[in-house]
C-alpha positions in Angstrom: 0.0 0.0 0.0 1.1 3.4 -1.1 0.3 7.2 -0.1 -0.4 9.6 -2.7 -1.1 13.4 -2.4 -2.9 15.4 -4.6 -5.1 18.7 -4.9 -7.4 21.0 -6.8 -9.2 18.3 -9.1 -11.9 20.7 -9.7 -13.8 17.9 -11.2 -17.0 19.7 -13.1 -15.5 23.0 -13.0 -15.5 24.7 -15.9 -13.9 27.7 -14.4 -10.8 25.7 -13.7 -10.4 24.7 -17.3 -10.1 27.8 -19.1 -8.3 29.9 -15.9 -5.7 27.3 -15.5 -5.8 26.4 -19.0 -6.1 23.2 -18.9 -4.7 20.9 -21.6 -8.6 18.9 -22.4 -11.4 20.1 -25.0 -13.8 20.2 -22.3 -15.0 19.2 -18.8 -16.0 15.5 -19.8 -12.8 15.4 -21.1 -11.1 16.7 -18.3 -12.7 14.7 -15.9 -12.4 11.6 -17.7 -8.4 12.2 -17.8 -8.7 13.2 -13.8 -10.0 9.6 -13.5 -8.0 7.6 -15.7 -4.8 9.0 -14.6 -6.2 8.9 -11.1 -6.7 5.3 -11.1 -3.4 4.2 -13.0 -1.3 5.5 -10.6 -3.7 4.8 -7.5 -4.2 1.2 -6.8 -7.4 0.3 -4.6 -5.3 -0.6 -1.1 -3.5 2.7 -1.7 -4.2 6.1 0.4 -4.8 9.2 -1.2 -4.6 12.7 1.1 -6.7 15.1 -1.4 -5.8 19.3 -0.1 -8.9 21.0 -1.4 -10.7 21.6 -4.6 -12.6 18.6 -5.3 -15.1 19.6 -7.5 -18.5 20.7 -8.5 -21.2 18.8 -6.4 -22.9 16.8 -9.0 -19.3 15.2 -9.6 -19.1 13.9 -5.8 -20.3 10.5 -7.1 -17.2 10.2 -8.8 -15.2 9.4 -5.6 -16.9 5.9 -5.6 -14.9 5.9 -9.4 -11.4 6.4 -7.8 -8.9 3.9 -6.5 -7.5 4.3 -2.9 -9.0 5.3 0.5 -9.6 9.0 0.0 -8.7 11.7 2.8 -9.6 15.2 2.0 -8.7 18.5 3.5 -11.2 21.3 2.5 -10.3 23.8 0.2 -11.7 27.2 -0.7 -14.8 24.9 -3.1 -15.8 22.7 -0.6 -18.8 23.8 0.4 -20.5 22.6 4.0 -23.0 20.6 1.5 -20.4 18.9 -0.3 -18.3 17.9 2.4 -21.3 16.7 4.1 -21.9 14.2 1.3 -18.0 13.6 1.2 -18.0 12.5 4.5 -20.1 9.6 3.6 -17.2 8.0 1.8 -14.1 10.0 2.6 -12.4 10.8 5.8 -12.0 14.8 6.3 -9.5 16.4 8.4 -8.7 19.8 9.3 -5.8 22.2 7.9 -2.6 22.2 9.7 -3.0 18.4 10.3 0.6 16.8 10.5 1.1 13.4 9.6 3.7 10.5 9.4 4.2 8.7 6.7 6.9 6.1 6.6 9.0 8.3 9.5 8.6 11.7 7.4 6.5 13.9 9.0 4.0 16.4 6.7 2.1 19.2 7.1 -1.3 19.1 5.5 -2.8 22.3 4.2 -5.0 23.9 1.4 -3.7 27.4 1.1 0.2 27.7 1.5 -0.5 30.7 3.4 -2.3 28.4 6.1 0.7 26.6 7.0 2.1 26.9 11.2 5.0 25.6 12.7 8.2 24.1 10.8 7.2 20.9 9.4 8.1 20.6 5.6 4.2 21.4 4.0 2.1 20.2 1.5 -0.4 22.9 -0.7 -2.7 23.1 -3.5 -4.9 26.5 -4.0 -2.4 28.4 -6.1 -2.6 25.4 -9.1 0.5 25.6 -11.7 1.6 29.7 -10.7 3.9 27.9 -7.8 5.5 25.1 -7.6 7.5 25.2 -4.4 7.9 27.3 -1.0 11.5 27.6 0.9 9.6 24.8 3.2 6.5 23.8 1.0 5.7 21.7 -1.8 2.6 22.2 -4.5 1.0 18.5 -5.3 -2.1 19.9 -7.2 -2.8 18.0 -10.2 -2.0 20.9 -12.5 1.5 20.6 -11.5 2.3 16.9 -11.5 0.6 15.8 -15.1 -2.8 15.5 -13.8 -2.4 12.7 -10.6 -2.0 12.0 -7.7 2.1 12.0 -6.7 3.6 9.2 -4.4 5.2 9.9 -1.6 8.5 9.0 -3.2 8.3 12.0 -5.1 7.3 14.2 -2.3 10.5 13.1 -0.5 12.2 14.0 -3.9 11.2 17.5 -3.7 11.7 18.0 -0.3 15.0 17.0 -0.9 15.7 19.3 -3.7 14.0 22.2 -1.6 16.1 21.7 1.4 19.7 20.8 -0.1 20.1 22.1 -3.8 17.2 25.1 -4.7 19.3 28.8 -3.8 17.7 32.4 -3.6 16.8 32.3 -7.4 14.4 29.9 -7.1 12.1 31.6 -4.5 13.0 35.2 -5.6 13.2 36.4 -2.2 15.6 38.9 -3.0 15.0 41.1 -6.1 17.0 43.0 -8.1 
C-alpha cells in the first residue's frame, strides 16, 4: 500500500479549465483524464490525502470511481453541502493536520498561506503559478501531469527544496 497526495481536481469545474488552461477540450474530457490517470497510478489498497478543490457537487459521485481510501482537507470549493456528502465516503480532516508517513513527517494544508510551525508542508490552491515554497511543496494535479504523486516524489522535492534550490528559485531577493 502506497500514499499519494494530490489537490485541486476541480472535477465539473468549468472555471478551472479555461483559468488554468487546462490541456482537455472540455470538462468530460477533463474529468475523464482526472479519473484515468487517477486510477493508474492509485491502486485500490493505496491512500490518497486530497488538499482541497474537489469539484463541482454533482461530480461527488465520482469518488466511488477512484482507487484508494480518499482523505480530503477542504479547500476554498468545498462547500458545508459537499463535504457533508463527502463524509459519507471520505475521511476529512482539518488544515494544519501533521502526519507521518513512513518516518517523514507532513504538514497538510490547502492554502500555502495556512501553513504553522516548521514541518516541511504540503499545498494546493495556487494550481501551476507555484510550484514550491523555501519549506512547501505544491502536489495539485496541475503541477504533476494530472495525478496524484507518491510519496516517493514528495521526499524527492523535499529533498531538492532543502539541499540544492538557492535564492533564485524563490526570488526572495529582487533585483
Amino acid at each position: 500500500m502506497s500514499t499519494f497526495f494530490t489537490a485541486d481536481t476541480h472535477f465539473g469545474h468549468q472555471r478551472t479549465l479555461e483559468f488554468s488552461r487546462r490541456p482537455f477540450a472540455d470538462v468530460a474530457s477533463m474529468d475523464a483524464a482526472l479519473i484515468a490517470n487517477w486510477n493508474s497510478a492509485v491502486q485500490p489498497g493505496d491512500t490518497v490525502y486530497h488538499l482541497g478543490d474537489f469539484g463541482a457537487l454533482e461530480c461527488l459521485e465520482y469518488v466511488s470511481r477512484l482507487n484508494g481510501k480518499i482523505i480530503l482537507l477542504p479547500g476554498n470549493y468545498d462547500t458545508p453541502e459537499m463535504l457533508e456528502v463527502l463524509a459519507q465516503t471520505c475521511e476529512i480532516i482539518e488544515p494544519n493536520t501533521v502526519i507521518e508517513v513512513e518516518g517523514q513527517r507532513l504538514q497538510l494544508v490547502h492554502e500555502p498561506d495556512e501553513a504553522l510551525g516548521g514541518e516541511f508542508y504540503l499545498f494546493g490552491h495556487v494550481h501551476q503559478l507555484q510550484m514550491v515554497k523555501r519549506n512547501g511543496l505544491n502536489v495539485g494535479t496541475d503541477c504533476h501531469f494530472f495525478r496524484p504523486i507518491p510519496l516517493e516524489v514528495v521526499l524527492f522535492y523535499q529533498n531538492a527544496i532543502y539541499n540544492h534550490y538557492d535564492d533564485n528559485v524563490f526570488m526572495e531577493k529582487l533585483g
